[in-house]
C-alpha positions in Angstrom: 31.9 -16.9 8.5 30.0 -16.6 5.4 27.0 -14.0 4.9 24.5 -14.2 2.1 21.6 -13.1 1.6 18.2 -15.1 1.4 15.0 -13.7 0.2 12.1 -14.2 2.4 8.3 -13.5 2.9 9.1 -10.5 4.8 11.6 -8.9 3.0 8.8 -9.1 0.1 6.3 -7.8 2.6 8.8 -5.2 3.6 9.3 -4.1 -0.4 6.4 -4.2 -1.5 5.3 -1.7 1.4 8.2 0.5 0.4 7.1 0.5 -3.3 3.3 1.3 -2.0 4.1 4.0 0.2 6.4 5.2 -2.5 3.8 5.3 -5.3 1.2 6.5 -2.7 2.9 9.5 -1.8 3.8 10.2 -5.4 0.0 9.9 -6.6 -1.5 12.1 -3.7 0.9 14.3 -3.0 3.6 15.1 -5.7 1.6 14.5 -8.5 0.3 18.2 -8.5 3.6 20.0 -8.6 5.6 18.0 -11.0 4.8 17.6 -14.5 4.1 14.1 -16.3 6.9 12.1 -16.3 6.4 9.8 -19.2 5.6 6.5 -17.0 2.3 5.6 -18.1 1.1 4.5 -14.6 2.6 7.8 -13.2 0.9 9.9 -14.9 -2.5 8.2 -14.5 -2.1 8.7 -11.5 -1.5 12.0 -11.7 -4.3 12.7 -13.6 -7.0 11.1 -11.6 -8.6 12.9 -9.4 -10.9 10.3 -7.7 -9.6 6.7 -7.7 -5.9 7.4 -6.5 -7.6 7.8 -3.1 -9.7 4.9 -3.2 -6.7 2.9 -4.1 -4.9 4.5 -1.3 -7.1 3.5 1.6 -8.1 0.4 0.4 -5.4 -1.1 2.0 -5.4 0.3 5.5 -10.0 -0.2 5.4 -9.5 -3.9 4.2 -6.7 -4.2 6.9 -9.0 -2.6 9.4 -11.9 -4.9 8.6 -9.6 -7.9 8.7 -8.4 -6.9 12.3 -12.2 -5.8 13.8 -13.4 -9.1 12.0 -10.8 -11.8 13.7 -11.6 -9.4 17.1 -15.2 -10.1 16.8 -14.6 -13.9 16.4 -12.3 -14.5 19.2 -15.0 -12.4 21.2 -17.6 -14.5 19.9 -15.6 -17.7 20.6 -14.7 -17.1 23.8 -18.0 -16.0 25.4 
């Protein structure tokens, strides 16, 4: 019995989550009590004090919309 392992879709899907909630959490919550690290990206984050949100829930708004929008068409389809 042989085991390997294969990259698919949704272990991408599943790391690339990992790394977003990772950074997320970093950028709106930790940012404020540690000091810069070094990382440029890191510490931009850290230092903005508008955009990290906006980059934050873009994801779960455009997610949203995508869901509400494919909702509405099966509605409309349907009817």
């Amino acid at each position: 019995m042989s085991w390997h392992l294969s990259l698919n879709v949704g272990h991408l899907i599943t790391g690339f989550t990992a790394l977003f909630f990772v950074l997320a959490g970093y950028a709106v919550l930790a940012s404020a009590f540690v000091p810069s690290t070094g990382i440029f990206l890191l510490d931009v984050l850290a230092q903005d004090t508008h955009y990290k949100y906006f980059a934050l829930f873009l994801i779960p708004t455009s997610a949203y919309f995508v869901i509400a929008n494919w909702v509405g068409w099966q509605y409309y389809q349907n009817s």
